[in-house]
MOPAC internal coordinates of N, CA, C and O (Angstrom, degrees):
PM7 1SCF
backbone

  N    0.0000 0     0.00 0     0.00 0    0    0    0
  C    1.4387 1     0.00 0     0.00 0    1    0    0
  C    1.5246 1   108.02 1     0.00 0    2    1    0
  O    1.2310 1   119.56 1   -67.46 1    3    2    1
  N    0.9677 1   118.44 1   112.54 1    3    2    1
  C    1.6525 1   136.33 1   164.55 1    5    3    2
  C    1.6019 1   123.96 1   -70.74 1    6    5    3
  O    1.2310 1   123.80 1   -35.20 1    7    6    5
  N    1.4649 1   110.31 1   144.80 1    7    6    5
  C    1.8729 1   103.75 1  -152.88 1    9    7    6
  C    1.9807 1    86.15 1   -71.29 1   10    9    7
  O    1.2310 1   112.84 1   168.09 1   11   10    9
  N    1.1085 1   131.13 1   -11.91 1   11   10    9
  C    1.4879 1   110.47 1   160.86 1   13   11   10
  C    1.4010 1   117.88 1   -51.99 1   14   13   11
  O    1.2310 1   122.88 1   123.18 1   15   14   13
  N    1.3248 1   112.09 1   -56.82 1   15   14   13
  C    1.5899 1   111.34 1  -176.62 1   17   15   14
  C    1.6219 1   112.37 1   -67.94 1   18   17   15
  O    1.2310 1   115.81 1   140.63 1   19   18   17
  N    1.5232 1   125.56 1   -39.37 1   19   18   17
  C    1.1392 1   113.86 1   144.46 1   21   19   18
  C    1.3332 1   143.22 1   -50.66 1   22   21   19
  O    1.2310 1   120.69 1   160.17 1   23   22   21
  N    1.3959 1   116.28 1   -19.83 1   23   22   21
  C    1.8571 1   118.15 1   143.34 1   25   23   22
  C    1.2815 1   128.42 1   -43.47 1   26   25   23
  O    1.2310 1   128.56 1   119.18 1   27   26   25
  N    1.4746 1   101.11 1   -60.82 1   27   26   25
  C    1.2987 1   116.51 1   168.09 1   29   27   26
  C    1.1203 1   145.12 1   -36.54 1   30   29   27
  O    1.2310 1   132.55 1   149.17 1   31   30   29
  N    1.8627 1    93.37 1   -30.83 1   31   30   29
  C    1.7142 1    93.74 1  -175.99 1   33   31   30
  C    1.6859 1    94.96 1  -120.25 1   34   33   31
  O    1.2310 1   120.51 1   179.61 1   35   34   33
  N    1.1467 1   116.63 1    -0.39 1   35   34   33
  C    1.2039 1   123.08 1   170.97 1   37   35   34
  C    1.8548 1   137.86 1   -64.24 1   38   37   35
  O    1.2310 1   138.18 1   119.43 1   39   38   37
  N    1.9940 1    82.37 1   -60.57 1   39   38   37
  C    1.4344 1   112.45 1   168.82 1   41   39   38
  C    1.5921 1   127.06 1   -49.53 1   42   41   39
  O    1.2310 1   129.96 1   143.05 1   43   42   41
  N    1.4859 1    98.40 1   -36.95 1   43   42   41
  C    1.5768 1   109.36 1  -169.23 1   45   43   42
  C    1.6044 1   104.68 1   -96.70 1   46   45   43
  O    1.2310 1   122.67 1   141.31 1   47   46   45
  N    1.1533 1   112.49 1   -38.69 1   47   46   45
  C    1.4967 1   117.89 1   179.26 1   49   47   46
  C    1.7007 1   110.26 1   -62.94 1   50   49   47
  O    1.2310 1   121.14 1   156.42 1   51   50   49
  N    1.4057 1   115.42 1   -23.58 1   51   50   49
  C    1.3331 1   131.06 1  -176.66 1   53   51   50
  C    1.6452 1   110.55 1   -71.98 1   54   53   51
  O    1.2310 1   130.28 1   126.16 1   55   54   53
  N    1.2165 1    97.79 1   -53.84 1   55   54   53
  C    1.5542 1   128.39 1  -172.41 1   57   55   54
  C    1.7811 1    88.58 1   -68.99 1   58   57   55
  O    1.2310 1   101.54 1   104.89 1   59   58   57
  N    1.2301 1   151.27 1   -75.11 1   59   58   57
  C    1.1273 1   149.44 1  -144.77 1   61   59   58
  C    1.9729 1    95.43 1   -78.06 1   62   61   59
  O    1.2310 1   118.67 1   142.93 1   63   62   61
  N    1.4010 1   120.15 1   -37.07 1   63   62   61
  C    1.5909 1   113.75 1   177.95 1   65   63   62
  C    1.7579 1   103.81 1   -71.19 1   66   65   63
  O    1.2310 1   131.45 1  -172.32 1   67   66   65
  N    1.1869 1    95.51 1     7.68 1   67   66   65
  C    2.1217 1    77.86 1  -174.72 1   69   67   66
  C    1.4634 1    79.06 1  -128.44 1   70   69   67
  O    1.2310 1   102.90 1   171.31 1   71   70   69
  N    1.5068 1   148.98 1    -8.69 1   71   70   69
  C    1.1372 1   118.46 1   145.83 1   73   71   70
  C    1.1563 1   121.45 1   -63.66 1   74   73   71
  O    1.2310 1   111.13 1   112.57 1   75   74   73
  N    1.4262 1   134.31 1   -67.43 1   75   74   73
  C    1.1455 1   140.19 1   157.07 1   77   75   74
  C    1.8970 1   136.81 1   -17.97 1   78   77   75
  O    1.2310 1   132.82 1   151.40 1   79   78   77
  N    1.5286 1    92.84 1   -28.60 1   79   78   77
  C    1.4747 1   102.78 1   168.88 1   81   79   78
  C    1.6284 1   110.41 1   -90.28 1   82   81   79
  O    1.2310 1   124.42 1   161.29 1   83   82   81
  N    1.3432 1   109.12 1   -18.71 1   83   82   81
  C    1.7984 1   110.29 1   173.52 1   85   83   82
  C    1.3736 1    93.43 1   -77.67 1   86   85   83
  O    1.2310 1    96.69 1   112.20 1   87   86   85
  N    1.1126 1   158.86 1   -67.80 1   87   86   85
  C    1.5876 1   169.02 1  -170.83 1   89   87   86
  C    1.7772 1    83.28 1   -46.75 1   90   89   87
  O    1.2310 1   110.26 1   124.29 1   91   90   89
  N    1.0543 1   135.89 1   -55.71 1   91   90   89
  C    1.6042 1   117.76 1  -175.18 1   93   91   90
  C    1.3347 1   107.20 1   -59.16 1   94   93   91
  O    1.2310 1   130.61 1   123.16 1   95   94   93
  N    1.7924 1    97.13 1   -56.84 1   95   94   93
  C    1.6886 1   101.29 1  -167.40 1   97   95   94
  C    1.5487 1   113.02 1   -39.70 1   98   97   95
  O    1.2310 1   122.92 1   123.95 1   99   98   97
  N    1.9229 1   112.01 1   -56.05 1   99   98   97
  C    1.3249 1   117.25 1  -171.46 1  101   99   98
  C    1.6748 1   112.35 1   -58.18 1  102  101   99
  O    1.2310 1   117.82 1   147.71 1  103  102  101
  N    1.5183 1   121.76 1   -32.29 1  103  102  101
  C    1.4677 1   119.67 1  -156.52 1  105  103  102
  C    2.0182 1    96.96 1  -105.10 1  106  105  103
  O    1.2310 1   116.14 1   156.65 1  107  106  105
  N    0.9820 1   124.93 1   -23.35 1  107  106  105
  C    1.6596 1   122.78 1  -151.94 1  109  107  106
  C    1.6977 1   107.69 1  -121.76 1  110  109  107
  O    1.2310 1   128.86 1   -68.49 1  111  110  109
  N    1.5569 1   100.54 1   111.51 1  111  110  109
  C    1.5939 1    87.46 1   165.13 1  113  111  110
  C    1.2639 1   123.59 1  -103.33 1  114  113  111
  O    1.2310 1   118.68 1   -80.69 1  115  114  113
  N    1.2053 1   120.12 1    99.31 1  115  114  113
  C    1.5024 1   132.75 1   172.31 1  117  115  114
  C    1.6996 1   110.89 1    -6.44 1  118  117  115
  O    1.2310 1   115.40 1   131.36 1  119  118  117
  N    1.0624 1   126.34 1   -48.64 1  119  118  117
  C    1.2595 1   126.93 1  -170.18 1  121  119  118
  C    1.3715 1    99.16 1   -92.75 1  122  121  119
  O    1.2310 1   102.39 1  -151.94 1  123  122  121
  N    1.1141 1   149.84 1    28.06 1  123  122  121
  C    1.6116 1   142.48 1   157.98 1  125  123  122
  C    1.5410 1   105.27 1  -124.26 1  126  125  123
  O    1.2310 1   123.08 1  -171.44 1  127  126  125
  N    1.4098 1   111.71 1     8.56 1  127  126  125
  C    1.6286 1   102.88 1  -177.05 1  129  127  126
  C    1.5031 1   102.12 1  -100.55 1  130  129  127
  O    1.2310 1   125.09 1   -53.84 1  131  130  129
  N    1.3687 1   107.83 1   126.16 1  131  130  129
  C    1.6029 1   113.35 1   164.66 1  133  131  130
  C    1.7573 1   121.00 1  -126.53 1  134  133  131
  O    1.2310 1   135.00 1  -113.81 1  135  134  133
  N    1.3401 1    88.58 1    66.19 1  135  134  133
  C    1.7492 1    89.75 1   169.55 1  137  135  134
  C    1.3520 1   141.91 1   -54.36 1  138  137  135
  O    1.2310 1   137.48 1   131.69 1  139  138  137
  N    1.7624 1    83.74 1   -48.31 1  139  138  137
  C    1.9008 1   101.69 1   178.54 1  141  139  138
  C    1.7223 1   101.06 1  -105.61 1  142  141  139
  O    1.2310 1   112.14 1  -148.51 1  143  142  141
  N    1.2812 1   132.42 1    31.49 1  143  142  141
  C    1.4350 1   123.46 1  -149.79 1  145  143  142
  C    1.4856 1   120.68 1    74.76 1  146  145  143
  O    1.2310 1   124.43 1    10.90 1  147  146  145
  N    1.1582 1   109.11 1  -169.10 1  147  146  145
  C    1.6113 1   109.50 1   177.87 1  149  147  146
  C    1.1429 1   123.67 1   -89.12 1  150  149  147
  O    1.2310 1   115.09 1   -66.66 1  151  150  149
  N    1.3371 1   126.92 1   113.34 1  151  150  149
  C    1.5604 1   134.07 1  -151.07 1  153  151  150
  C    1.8645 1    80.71 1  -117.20 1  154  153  151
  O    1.2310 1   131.78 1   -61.26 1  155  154  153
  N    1.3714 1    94.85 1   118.74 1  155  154  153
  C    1.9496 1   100.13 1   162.64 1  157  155  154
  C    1.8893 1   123.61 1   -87.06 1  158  157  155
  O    1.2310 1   132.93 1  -108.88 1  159  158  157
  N    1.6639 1    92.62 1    71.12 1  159  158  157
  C    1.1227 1    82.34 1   155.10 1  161  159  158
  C    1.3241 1   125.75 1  -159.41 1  162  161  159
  O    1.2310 1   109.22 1   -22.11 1  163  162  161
  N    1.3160 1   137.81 1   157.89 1  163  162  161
  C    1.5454 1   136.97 1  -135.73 1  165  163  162
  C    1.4414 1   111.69 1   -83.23 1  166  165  163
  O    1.2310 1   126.02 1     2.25 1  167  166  165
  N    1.2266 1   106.03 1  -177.75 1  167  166  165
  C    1.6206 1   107.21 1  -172.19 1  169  167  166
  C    1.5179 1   116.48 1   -65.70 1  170  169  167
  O    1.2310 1   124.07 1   146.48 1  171  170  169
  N    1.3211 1   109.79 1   -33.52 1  171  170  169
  C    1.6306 1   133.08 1   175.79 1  173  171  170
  C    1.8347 1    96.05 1   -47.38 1  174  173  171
  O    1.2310 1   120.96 1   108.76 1  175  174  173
  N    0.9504 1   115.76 1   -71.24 1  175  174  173
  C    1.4375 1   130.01 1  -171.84 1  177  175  174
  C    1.8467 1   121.53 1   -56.36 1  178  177  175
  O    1.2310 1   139.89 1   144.32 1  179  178  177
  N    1.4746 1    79.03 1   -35.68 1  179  178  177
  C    1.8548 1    94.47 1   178.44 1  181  179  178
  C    2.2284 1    99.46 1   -76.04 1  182  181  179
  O    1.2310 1   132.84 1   148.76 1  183  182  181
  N    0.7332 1    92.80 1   -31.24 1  183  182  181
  C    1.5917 1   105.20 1  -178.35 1  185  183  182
  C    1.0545 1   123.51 1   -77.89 1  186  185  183
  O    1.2310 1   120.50 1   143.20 1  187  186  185
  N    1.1996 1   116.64 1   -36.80 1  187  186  185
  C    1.7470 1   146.02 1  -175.54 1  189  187  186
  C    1.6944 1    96.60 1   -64.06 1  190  189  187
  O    1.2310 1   124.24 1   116.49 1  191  190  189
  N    1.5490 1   109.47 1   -63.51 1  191  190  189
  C    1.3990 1   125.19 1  -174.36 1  193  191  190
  C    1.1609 1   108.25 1   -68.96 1  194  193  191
  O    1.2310 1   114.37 1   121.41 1  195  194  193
  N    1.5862 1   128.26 1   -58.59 1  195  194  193
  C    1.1826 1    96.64 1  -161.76 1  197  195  194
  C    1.7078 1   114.74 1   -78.96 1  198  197  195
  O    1.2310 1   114.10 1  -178.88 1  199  198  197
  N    1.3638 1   128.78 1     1.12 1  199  198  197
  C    1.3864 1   125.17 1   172.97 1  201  199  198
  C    1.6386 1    92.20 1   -72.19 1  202  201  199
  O    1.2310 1   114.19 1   109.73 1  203  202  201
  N    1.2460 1   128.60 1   -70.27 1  203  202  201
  C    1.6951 1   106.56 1  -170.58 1  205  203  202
  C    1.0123 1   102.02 1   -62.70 1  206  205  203
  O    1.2310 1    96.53 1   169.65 1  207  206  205
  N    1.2927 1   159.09 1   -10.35 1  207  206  205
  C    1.5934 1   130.19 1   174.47 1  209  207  206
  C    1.7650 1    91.41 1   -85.79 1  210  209  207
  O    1.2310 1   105.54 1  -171.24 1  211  210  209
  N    1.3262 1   144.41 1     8.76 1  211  210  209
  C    1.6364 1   136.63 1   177.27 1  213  211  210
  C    1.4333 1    81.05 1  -104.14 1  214  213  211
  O    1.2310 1   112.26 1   130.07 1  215  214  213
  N    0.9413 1   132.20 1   -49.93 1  215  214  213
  C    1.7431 1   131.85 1  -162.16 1  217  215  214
  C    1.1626 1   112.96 1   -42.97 1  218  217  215
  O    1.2310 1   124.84 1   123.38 1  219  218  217
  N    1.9344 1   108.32 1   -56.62 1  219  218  217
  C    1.2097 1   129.60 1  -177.04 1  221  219  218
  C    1.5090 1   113.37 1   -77.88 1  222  221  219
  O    1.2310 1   119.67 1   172.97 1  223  222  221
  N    0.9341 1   118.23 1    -7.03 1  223  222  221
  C    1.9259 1   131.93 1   173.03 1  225  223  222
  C    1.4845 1   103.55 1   -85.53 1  226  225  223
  O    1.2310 1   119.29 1   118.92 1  227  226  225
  N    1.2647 1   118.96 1   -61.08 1  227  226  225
  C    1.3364 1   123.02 1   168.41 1  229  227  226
  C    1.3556 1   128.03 1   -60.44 1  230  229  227
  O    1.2310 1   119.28 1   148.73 1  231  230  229
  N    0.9527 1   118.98 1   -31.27 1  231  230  229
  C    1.5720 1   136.94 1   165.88 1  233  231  230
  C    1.7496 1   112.47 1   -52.81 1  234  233  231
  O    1.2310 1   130.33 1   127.72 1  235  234  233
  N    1.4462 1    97.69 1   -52.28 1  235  234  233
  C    1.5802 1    90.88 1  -170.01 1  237  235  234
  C    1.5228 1    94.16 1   -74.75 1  238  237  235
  O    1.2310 1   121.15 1   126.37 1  239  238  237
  N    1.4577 1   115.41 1   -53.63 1  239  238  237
  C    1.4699 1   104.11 1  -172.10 1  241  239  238
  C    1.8725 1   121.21 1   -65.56 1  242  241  239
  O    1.2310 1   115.76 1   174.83 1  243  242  241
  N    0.9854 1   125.66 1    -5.17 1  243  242  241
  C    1.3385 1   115.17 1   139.93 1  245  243  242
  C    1.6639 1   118.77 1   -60.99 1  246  245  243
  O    1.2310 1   133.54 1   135.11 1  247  246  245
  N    1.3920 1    91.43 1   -44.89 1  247  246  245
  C    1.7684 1    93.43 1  -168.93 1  249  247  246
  C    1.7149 1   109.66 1   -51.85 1  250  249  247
  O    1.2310 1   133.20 1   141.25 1  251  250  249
  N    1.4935 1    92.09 1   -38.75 1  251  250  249
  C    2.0958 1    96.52 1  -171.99 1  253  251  250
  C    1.5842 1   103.98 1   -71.62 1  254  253  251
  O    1.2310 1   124.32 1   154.84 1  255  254  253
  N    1.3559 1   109.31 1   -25.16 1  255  254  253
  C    1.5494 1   113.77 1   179.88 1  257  255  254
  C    1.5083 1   118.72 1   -57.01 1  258  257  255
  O    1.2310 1   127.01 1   123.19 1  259  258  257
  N    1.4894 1   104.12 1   -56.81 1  259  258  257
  C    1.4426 1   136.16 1   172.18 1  261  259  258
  C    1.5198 1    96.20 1   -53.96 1  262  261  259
  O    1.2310 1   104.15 1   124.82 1  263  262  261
  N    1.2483 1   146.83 1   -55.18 1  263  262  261
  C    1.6963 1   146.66 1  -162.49 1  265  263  262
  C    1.5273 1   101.23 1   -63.34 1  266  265  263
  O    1.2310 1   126.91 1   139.13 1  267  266  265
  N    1.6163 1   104.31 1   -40.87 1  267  266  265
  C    1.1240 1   112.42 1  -156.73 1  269  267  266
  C    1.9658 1   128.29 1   -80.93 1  270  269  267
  O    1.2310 1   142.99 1   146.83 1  271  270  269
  N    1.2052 1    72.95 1   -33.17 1  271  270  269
  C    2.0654 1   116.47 1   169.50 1  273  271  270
  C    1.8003 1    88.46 1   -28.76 1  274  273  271
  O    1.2310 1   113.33 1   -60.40 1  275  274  273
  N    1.2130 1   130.22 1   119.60 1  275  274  273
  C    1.2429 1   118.06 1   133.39 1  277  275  274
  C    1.6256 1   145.94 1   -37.16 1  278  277  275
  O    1.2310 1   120.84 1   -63.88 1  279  278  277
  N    1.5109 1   116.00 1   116.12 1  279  278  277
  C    1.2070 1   112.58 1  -179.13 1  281  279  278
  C    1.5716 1   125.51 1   -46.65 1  282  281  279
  O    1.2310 1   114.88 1   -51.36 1  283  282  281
  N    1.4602 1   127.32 1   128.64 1  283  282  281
  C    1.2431 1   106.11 1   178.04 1  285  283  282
  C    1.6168 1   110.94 1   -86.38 1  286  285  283
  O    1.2310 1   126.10 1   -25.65 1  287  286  285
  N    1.5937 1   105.88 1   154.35 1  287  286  285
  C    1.5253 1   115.96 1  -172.72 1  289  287  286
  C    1.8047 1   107.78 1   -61.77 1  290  289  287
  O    1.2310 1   114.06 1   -11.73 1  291  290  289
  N    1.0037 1   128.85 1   168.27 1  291  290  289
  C    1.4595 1   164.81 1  -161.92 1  293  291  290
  C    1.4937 1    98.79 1   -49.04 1  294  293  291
  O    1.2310 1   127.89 1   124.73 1  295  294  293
  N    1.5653 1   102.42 1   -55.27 1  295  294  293
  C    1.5978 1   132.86 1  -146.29 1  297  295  294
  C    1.3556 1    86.86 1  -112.82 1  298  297  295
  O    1.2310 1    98.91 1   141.44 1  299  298  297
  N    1.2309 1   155.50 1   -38.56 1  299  298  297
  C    1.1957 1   135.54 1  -105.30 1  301  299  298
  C    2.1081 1    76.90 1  -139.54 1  302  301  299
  O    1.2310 1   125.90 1   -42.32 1  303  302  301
  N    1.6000 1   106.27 1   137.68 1  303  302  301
  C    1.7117 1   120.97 1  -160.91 1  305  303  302
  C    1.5110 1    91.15 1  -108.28 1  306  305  303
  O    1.2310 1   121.60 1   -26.83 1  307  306  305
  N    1.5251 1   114.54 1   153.17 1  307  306  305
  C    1.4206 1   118.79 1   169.11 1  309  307  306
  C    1.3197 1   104.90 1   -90.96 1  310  309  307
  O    1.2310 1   120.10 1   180.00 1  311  310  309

């Protein structure tokens, strides 16, 4: 894999966790969520995480996209 194809799955997966982290920012207040109990820590931190845990969601599913992509032929130009 060449840092093009690592662009590829990089760029877009990047782009979709900072949409996705504005859709938290606008809808979620960090300090009223109690999933695991009350976890002390600030909005900075609640924000921080969940964009790399979208990064890493988006990431693989570019990545399976990218696996999945048909090879192009011998002869045949992108």
């Amino acid at each position: 894999m060449g840092l093009r194809s690592l662009m590829w799955i990089l760029w877009p997966s990047f782009m979709a966790a900072a949409a996705g982290s504005a859709l938290i920012f606008a809808l979620i207040d960090p300090l009223d969520v109690a999933i695991f109990g009350h976890v002390p820590t600030g909005r900075t931190g609640f924000y921080t995480v969940s964009f790399f845990v979208l990064w890493v969601m988006a990431g693989l599913s570019s990545t399976l996209t990218a696996y999945l992509m048909p090879k192009p032929e011998e002869n045949e130009d992108l």
